[in-house]
N, C-alpha and C positions, 0 to 999 in steps of 0.2 A: 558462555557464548560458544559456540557449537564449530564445530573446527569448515563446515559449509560457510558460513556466516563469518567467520574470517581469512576465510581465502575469498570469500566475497569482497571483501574491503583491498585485497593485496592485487587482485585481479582490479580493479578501478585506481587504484596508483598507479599501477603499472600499465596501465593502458591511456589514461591521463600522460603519461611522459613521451610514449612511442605516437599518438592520432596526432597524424598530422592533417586533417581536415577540417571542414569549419562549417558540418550541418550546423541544425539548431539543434538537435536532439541525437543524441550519440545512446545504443545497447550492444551491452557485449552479452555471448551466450554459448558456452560451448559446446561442440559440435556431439563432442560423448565423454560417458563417465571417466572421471581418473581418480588419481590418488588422490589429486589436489582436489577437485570440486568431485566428488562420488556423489551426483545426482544422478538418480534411477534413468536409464536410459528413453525410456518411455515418456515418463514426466519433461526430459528435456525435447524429447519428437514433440508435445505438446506445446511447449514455451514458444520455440521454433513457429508452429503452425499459428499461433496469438499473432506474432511478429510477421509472419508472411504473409497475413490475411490485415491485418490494421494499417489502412491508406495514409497515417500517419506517417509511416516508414514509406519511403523512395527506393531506397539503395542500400546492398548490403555487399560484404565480402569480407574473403578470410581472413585473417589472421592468428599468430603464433605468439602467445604471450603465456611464460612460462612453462614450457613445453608443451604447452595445450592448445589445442586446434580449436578455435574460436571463431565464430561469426558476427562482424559488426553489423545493425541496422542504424543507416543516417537517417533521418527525419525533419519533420517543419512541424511544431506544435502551431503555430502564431492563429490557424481559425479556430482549431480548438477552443484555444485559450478562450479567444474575444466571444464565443459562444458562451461562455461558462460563465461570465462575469455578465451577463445581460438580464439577467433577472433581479429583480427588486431581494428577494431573500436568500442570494446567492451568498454563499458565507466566506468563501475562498474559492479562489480560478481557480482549474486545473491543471496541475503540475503535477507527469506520471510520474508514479513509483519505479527507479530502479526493478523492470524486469526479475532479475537476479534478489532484490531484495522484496517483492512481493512474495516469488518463493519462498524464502527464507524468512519471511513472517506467517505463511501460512505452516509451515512444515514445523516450526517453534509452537504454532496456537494448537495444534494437532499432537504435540510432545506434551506439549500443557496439559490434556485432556478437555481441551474444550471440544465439543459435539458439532457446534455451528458457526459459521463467520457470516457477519454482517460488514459489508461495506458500505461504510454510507459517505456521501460525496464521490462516488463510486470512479466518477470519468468514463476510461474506456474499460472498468469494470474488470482492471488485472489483479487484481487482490481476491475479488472473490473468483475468477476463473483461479486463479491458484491452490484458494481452499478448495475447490470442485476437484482439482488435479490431485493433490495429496490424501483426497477421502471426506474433507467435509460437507455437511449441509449448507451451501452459499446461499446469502441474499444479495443483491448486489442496489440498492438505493442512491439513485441518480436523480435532481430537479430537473437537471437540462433534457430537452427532449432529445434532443441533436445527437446529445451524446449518450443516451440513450439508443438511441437508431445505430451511432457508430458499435455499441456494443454487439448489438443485434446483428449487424452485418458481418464482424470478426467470426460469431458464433455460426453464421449459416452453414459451413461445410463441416461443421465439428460438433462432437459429440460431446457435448456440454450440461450438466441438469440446474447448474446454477438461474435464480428467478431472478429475474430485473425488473423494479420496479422505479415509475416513475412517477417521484411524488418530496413532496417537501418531508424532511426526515424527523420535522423538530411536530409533525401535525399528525403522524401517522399513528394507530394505536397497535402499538408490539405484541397486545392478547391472541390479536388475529395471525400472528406466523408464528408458528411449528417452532419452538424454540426452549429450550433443555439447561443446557449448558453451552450458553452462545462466548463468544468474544465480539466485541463489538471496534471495528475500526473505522475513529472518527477523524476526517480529513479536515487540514489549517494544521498549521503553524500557530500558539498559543497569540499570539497577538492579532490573526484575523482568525482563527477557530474559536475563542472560549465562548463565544453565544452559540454557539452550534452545539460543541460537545456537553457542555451544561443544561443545555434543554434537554440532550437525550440521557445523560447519567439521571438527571432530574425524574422523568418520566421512567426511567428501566427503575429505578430503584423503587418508586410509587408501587409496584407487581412484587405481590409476595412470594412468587414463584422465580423470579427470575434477580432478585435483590443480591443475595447472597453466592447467587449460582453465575452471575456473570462477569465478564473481563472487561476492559473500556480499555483497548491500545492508544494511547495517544502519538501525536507524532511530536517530539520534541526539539530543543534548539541547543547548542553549543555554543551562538553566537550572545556576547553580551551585549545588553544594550542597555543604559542609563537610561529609557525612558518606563524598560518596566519593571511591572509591581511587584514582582517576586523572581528572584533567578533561580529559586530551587525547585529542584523535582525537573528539572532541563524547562525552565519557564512554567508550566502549570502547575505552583506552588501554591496557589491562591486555590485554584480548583480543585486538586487533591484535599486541600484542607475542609474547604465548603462541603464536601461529600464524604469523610472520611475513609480516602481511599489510601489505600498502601499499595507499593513499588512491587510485585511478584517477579517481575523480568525486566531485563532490557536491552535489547538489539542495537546495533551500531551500524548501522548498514548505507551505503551511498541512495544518493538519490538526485534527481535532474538538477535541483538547484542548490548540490554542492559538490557537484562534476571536477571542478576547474578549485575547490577549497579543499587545506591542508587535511579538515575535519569532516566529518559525516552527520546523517541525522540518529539521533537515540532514541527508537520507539521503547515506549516504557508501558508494559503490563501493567493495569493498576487492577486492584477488585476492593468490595468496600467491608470493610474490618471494625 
């Protein structure tokens, strides 16, 4: 784990102890490079300009946590969300990525040597504006139209080359995009994702070109739960095994719905072996 990505984790405890406020949606991002988080100054002017432009965010201001000059954005996901669950083959609402931990999953898949990221379940499509940030080839794969449009409008003042495409992820055929040595990041939590990420491991792995040559990031869980089927591999124990996929990475990084919990989520690199 990459000393970014765990001063990512130390930066959300410690910011978790000091907010004393009660958006619904809380980003920390700091202001400029340090010792502690050495992101490229540029890349963070980028991050910065995502968050100042997405109407998701109301309010923001500074703050000092660990010596470091950081800017919070408060936020209201709640129309989001109810946009994203209104379609019949919607697989999971959304719930954005940790800012700071899209980074740091795009700048991990880039360390990896993967060429391309694909986001599929995309949202407001910050995972793949991050691999566009760090150098890769983005596709960004949203159903929702809305949130699609909200993508769109983040992207107007900014110089972006990431595609947005809007379309069901599980119907589309991967021949037709430019694609080498992709990573693939497929959005749920294994108990409302595995029909989602299954259709798409299912179908990337059907291409003899892309079988051997691609990533599937999953997002994983920490939390136990007696109702499911396998706790190993962080919940998709079942699915690694179905595809014979094996563990290459795995990140520990915060994220909106474990703001306020002792633990984080673990996205896990998988590729098929």
């Amino acid at each position: 784990m990459s000393l970014i990505s765990k001063n990512i984790v130390k930066l959300k405890e410690e910011f978790v102890k000091i907010y004393d406020g009660n958006s619904h949606v809380q980003e920390v991002l700091p202001i400029k490079k340090t010792e502690f988080l050495p992101i490229d100054d540029e890349h963070l002017s980028l991050l910065h300009k995502f968050l100042e432009n997405n109407p998701i965010y109301y309010n923001s201001f500074e703050i000092k946590i660990f010596g470091t000059m950081c800017r919070v954005f408060e936020g209201d996901l709640n129309q989001f969300w109810i946009d994203s669950i209104k379609h019949d083959t919607s697989y999971a609402p959304f719930y954005p990525t940790w800012m700071l931990s899209a980074y740091a999953l795009a700048l991990e898949s880039k360390n990896n040597g993967f060429l391309e990221l694909v986001d599929i379940g995309s949202g407001d499509g910050r995972i793949a504006f991050c691999g566009d940030v760090v150098g890769l080839h983005s596709n960004s794969i949203e159903i929702d139209g809305s949130l699609c449009s909200l993508q769109e409008n983040i992207l107007q003042n900014m110089l972006s080359n990431f595609s947005i495409i809007n379309e069901d992820a599980t119907k589309i055929d991967y021949k037709t995009i430019k694609l080498v040595k992709p990573v693939f990041f497929i959005g749920g939590l294994p108990e409302n994702g595995e029909l989602l990420a299954e259709s798409i491991i299912k179908n990337i792995l059907k291409l003899p070109k892309l079988e051997k040559n691609s990533c599937f990031a999953l997002t994983g869980t920490h939390a136990e739960k007696t109702s499911a089927k396998n706790q190993s591999d962080f919940g998709w124990g079942v699915t690694t095994k179905k595809f014979n996929l094996k563990i290459i990475d795995i990140l520990d990084l915060p994220t909106y719905w474990t703001m306020e919990q002792p633990f984080n989520t673990p996205y896990i690199f998988t590729n098929y072996s």
